[in-house]
N, C-alpha and C positions, 0 to 999 in steps of 0.2 A: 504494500500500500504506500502510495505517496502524495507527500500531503505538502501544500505551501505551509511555512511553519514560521513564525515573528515573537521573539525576546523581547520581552518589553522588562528594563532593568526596576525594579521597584528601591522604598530604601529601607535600611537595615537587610542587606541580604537575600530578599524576596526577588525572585522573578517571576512573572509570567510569560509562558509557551503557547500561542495562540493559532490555532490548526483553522483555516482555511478550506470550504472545501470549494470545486472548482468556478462558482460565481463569485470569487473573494470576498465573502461573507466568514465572520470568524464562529466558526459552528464549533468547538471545544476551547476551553482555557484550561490547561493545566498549572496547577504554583505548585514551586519549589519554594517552603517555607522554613530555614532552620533545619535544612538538609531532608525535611519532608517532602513527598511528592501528595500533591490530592489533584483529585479534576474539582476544577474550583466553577464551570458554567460549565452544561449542557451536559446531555443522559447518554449513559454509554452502558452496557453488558457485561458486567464487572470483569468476565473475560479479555474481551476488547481492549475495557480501560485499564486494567492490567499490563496486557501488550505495550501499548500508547505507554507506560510509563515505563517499562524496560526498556524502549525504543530510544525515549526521550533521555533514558540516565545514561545509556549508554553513548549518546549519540553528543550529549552535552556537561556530561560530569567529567572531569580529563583527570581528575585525582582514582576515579573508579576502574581498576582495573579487570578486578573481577564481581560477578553476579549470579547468583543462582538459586537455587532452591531446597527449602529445606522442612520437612512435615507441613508443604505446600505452602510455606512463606516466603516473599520474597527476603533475600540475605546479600547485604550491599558490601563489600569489601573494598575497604579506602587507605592509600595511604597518603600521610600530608607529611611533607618534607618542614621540620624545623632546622635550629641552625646548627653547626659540629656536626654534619653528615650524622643526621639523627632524623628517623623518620617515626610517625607514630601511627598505628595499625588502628583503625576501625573497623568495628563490624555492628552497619544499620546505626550509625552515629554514636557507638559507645566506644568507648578505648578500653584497647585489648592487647595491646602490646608496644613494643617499640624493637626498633632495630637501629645499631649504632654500630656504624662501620668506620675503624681505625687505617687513616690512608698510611702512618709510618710502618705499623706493623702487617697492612693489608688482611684484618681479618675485622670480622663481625660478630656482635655479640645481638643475642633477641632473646627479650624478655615478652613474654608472654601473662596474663593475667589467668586465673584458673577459671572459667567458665562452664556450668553446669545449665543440661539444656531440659 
């Protein structure tokens, strides 16, 4: 499916993704609020609108590397680079680890946090 598709930057964080369909009328809005995805206008098949937002994180989250699924949830894996080659690991906006790679010695160390699912 292809869809015209318009960022409109909001502030504090917030975007909105505004799906067009072919008479450029904006028939979806999806926000990205605080790392949440919701369809914020118009009815979708919660299947669809599922899709529509896998679609949309992957297509516009450049921190999300990986995505998948887990006892039918979506499971968003992020990592954000801080500073001292130090990266911190989410999973679905919670922190869950970190990785710190030493450029004199060229190794890495990862800490992980203990999670029970």
């Amino acid at each position: 499916m292809y869809a015209q598709i318009t960022v409109h930057d909001k502030s504090m964080g917030m975007k909105d993704y505004h799906l067009y369909n072919k008479n450029g009328l904006a028939f979806y809005v999806f926000r990205k609020s605080q790392g949440e995805w919701q369809l914020a206008f118009g009815v979708l098949a919660d299947d669809i609108k599922e899709a529509c937002i896998d679609a949309l994180i992957l297509r516009f989250d450049t921190d999300v590397p990986e995505l998948f699924y887990h006892h039918e949830k979506r499971q968003v894996v992020e990592f954000r680079a801080k500073k001292y080659s130090l990266w911190h690991i989410y999973l679905n906006n919670a922190y869950v680890g970190s990785i710190q790679y030493y450029t004199f010695t060229k190794s890495s160390i990862t800490t992980l946090k203990t999670m029970a699912y």
